[in-house]
Each structure stands twice: as structure tokens, then as C-alpha cells.
C-alpha positions, 0 to 999 in steps of 0.5 A, spaced: 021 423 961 023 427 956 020 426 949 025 424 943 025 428 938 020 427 932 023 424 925 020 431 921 023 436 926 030 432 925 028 433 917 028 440 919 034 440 923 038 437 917 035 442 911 038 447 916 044 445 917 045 444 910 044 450 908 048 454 912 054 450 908 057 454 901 055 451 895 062 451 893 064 448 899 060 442 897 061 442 890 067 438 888 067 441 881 068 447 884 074 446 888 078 442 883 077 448 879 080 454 884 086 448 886 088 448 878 087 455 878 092 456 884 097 451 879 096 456 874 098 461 877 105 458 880 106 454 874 105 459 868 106 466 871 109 466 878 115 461 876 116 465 869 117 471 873 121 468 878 126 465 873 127 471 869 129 475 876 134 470 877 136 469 871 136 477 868 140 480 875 144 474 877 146 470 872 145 472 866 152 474 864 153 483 861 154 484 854 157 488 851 156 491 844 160 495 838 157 498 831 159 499 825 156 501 819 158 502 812 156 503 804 158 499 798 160 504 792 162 504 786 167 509 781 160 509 777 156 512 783 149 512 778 143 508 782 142 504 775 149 502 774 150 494 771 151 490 778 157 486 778 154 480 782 149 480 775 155 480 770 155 474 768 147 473 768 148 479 762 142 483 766 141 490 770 139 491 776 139 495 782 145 498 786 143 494 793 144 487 790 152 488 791 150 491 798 145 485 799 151 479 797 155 483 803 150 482 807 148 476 806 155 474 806 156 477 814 150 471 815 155 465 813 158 460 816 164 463 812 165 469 815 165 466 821 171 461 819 174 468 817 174 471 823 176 466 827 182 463 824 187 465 830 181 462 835 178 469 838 172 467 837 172 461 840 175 463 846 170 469 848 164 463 847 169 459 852 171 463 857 170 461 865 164 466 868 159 465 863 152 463 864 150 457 861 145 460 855 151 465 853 157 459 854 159 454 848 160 448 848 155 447 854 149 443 855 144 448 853 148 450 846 151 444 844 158 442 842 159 442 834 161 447 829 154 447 826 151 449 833 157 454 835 156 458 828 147 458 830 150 461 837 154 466 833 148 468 830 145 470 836 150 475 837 152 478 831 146 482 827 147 485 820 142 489 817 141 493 810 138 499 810 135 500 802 133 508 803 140 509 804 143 504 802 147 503 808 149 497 812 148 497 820 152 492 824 151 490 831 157 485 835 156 483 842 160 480 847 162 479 854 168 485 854 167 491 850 175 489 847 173 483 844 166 487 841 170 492 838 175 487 836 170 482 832 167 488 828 173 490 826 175 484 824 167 483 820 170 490 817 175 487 814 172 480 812 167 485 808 172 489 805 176 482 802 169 481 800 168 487 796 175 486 793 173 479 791 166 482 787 171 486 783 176 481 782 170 477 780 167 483 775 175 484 772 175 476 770 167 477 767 168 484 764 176 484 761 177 476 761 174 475 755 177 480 752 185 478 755 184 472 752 182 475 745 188 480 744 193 475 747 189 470 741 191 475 736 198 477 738 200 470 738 197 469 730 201 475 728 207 473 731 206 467 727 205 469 721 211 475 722 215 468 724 213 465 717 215 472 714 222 471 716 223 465 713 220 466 706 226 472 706 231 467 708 229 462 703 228 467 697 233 472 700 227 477 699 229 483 704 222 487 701 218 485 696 216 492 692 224 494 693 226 487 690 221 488 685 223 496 683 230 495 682 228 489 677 224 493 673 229 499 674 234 494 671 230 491 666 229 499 663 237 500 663 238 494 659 231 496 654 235 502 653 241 501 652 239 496 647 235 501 644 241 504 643 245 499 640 239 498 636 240 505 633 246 506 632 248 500 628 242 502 623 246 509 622 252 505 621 248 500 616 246 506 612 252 510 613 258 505 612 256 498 610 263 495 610 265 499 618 268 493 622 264 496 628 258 492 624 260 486 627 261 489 634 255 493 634 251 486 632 255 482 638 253 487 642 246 487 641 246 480 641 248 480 648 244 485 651 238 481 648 240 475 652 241 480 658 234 483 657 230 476 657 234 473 663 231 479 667 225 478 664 224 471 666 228 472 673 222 477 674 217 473 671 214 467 668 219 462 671 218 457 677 224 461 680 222 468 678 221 474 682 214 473 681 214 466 683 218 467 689 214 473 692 207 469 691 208 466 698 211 472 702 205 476 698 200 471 701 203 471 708 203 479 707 195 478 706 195 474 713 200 479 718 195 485 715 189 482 717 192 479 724 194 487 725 187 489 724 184 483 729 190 485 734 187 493 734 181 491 734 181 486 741 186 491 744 180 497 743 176 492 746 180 490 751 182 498 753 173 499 753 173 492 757 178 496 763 175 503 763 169 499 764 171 495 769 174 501 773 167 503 772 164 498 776 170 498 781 167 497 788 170 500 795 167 501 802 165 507 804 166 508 813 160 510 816 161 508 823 168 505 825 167 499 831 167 503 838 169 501 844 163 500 849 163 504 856 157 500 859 154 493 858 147 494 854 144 487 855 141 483 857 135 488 858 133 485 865 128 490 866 125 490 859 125 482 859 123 482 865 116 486 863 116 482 857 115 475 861 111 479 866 106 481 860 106 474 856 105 470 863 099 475 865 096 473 858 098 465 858 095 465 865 088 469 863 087 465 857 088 458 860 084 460 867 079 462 862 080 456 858 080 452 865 073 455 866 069 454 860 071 446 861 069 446 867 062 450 866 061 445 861 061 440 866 
């Protein structure tokens, strides 16, 4: 009979066939480690890349772009000029704030309901035959006006160049007509907003000055109607006029007394008994009363001359000083306009909207190098992180 095997020779027959089994085969750590890298490889690398295929070649919808571009100018034309958006704040800064506040107004929902009042816009996010990402409303980009002007951000690009002072404007859209039509529609909200900055500047600069000059006409049409009631009231057509001819009667009458005066000392001496004595005495009489009439008409009575040309005298003193406020708010209201022109802004075309003959986005192969990229990157590190805990373990 056959001999059974020895319990060491069974020993070595086990040590043998433990050894010709991997380690990593026996080692449980190990295989969880290759199963996860293998679900890494799907899950950040190999679906990413699979998706931007599908999506940059077959779903995506083309885009087409149109550009435009601009300056913002002055009539001033100098660098250091006061910009308008600063008038009110009274300071001096740079010429590309106004450039700026443009910019920034292309940026805002404004400009969007501006461009979109006959529903262009709208209509071009909505059309059948876009993907889901670049269609509104849609699940992925909401339905609300809020969601709609963040989707259109996405399509317009506006950006300013401060060593040349030029603003750069990109439209996309999924026709080259509607692309041009946006631009051009961007254009002229923009010259409106430009229009509004001077607006805004001629109120801040010529207002104030507007309403000083109309201020101080109005006061010299009052003071000049008050004026022309004191000459219905005291029948005074010009006060140096009235005041001449009194004085000029007044002498005539001094004179012609003067006279009577001397010829009836002559006929005293020459002929005491003449009957013209009397007449003479009678004379002089009279003209002494014509005399002090005249005199107290002209002045020391309550109804004098004098009296009378008070009050028009006063109103006088008045139209003179409102004359001279009126010239000087006309010769401020005048400086005011020529610095206002000065101010004057207008948009200068660079670069008119073009009508694209080819759809420039999506850049499949670039975005699809990207992914690949990135993915690449993702999965290196988390299969390096993946190897570091299971090392530790």
C-alpha cells in the first residue's frame, strides 16, 4: 500500500502554491484601489470628454457674432477735460469716465429693455431648433425677466480699452442677421445714452444760470411796470424833462419880473405921478405870485415836483440795479452755454455692426481640448489622492 503524504511535506506543498498567487491578487486593499481608479477614469475623464463631443458637434447650436466699436468724444477734445458725469460732484477727472458710464450702461438690464421693446430679443432666445443651454425659457436657464437679462449677458460682451479709449462690443446670436441687428440696436441705445449725458451736463452747467437770468428779467419787468404807473399817477413822461422845463419857467418868469422891477424904479425917478406906476406895481404883483406858484409846484409842497419824482426816482434806483443783474446772469448764462458745448459729447464709429458670413462659436475643438485638459488634471490628482489614502491604509 501507498504511503499517505507527510503532514510537512503537505506544508511545503501549500507554502508553494502560496506563492505562485500575485500579492495583489490576494490583496483586497489593492483591488478596490484599481476598481476605483477604473471609476475615475469613466466617471471624471472618459464621461466629460463624451459629453463635449456630443454636445460641441451635435447638439450645440452655431453662433453667429457681429462687432462693433466706438469712442466717446468731446468738442473739448483735451484728456483733462471736467467729465459730465462728474458735474454735479464739482471735481475733475479723466475722460474715460463718461467712456466708462457707457459701458457700464451696456451692462444693465436697461439696455436690454431698451433694445427689446418690439420683443427681438425675446424671440431669438425662443426660436425652435436651439439647444437647451442657449434656448430661454428652458429648464437649465429659467423663465424669469431676472434669469433672461443674466442669459443675455452671456451673449453680449462689452469691454473698454483705456489706452485707446475705445470700446469694443461683441453680439452673439443663432443668425448673422439678428447679430447685426442687436449691435446696431446696442449702437443707438448707446448714442441715446450719450445724448442723455449731455442733457444731463446743460441742466448741471446752463440751468442754474437759466433760471438767474429769467429771475432777474422778471424783476425788471416789475420794477419797469411800477414805473409806468407812477407816470399815469403823477403824469411824469421823464422826470429830467419835467424837472428842465420847470426850472426854464421858472427863470422866465425871475426875468420878466426882473424887468418889470426896473423899469418901474426908472419911472419912480423919472415920472412919480405916470399912471403906469400902478400898472407896473400890478404887474410885478402878479408875476410874484406866478413866481412862488412855480416855485412851490417844483418844490417844498406835498404835491410838488420834487414830491412826485421821489417815488419814480426810487423805482429808477431799482430798474438800474435789476438791468445790471440782468447783464450780469445773461454774460453768465452765455459763459454757462459756450461751456457747455464745450462739454458736448457725440460717438465717434469705429467699427460698424457686420454681418458675419460663418458661425464663429461654439469653438468645439478648442472646448473640446479644454475639457480634455482639465479632465486629464482632475483625474491625476484624485487617482493620486485615491493612492495616498489607500497607502496609508
Amino acid at each position: 500500500m501507498a504511503r499517505p503524504p507527510s503532514t510537512s511535506a503537505l506544508v511545503r506543498l501549500d507554502d508553494t502554491s502560496s506563492r505562485n498567487v500575485p500579492i495583489e491578487d490576494s490583496d483586497p486593499p489593492r483591488q478596490r484601489l484599481r476598481r476605483l481608479r477604473r471609476g475615475l477614469v469613466w466617471l471624471v475623464f472618459v464621461a466629460p470628454v463624451v459629453c463635449a463631443i456630443v454636445y460641441n458637434f451635435i447638439v450645440a447650436t452655431p453662433r453667429y457674432a457681429s462687432e462693433i466699436s466706438f469712442v466717446v468724444r468731446s468738442s473739448q477734445g483735451a484728456r483733462d477735460r471736467l467729465s459730465i458725469v462728474s458735474l454735479g460732484q464739482g471735481g475733475s477727472v479723466g475722460v474715460s469716465d463718461d467712456s466708462e458710464a457707457v459701458v457700464a450702461y451696456l451692462q444693465s438690464r436697461d439696455v436690454l429693455s431698451s433694445i427689446d421693446r418690439d420683443g427681438l430679443v425675446t424671440r431669438t432666445f425662443s426660436g425652435r431648433g436651439l439647444d437647451p443651454i442657449a434656448a430661454f425659457p428652458s429648464l437649465l436657464t429659467g423663465s424669469s425677466r431676472e434669469d433672461f437679462y443674466r442669459h443675455f449677458q452671456g451673449y453680449v460682451h462689452s469691454d473698454f480699452d483705456r489706452a485707446t479709449d475705445i470700446i469694443h462690443v461683441q453680439v452673439q446670436s443663432f443668425t448673422a442677421a439678428d447679430a447685426r441687428e442687436i449691435a446696431r440696436r446696442l449702437l443707438g441705445a448707446s448714442e441715446a445714452m450719450v445724448n442723455r449725458l449731455n442733457q444731463r451736463a446743460r441742466a448741471n452747467l446752463v440751468g442754474g444760470a437759466e433760471r438767474d437770468a429769467a429771475q432777474a428779467s422778471r424783476q425788471l419787468e416789475s420794477v419797469l411796470a411800477k414805473m409806468n404807473e407812477v407816470r399815469n399817477r403823477d403824469r411824469i413822461i421823464e422826470p429830467e424833462l419835467d424837472a428842465g422845463a420847470s426850472v426854464k419857467l421858472q427863470s422866465g418868469t425871475a426875468a420878466e419880473l426882473a424887468q418889470i422891477e426896473v423899469q418901474l424904479d426908472q419911472t419912480l425917478r423919472v415920472a412919480p405921478q405916470s399912471p403906469l406906476i400902478g400898472q407896473l406895481r400890478a404887474r410885478r404883483s402878479a408875476l410874484e405870485r406866478q413866481l412862488g406858484h412855480q416855485i412851490g409846484a417844483t418844490a417844498g409842497g406835498s404835491g410838488s415836483l420834487a414830491d412826485r419824482l421821489r417815488a419814480y426816482e426810487e423805482l429808477a434806483a431799482r430798474r438800474d440795479i435789476a438791468e445790471k443783474q440782468l447783464m450780469a446772469s445773461s454774460l453768465q448764462l452765455i459763459s454757462a452755454q459756450a461751456g457747455a458745448s464745450r462739454q458736448q459729447l457725440y460717438l465717434e464709429q469705429i467699427a460698424r455692426p457686420n454681418l458675419s458670413d460663418e458661425a464663429r462659436y461654439p469653438r468645439r475643438w478648442l472646448n473640446l481640448l479644454m475639457t480634455i485638459l482639465v479632465s486629464g488634471c482632475l483625474l491625476w490628482i484624485a487617482s493620486s489622492l485615491a493612492e495616498l489614502v489607500f497607502d496609508d491604509e
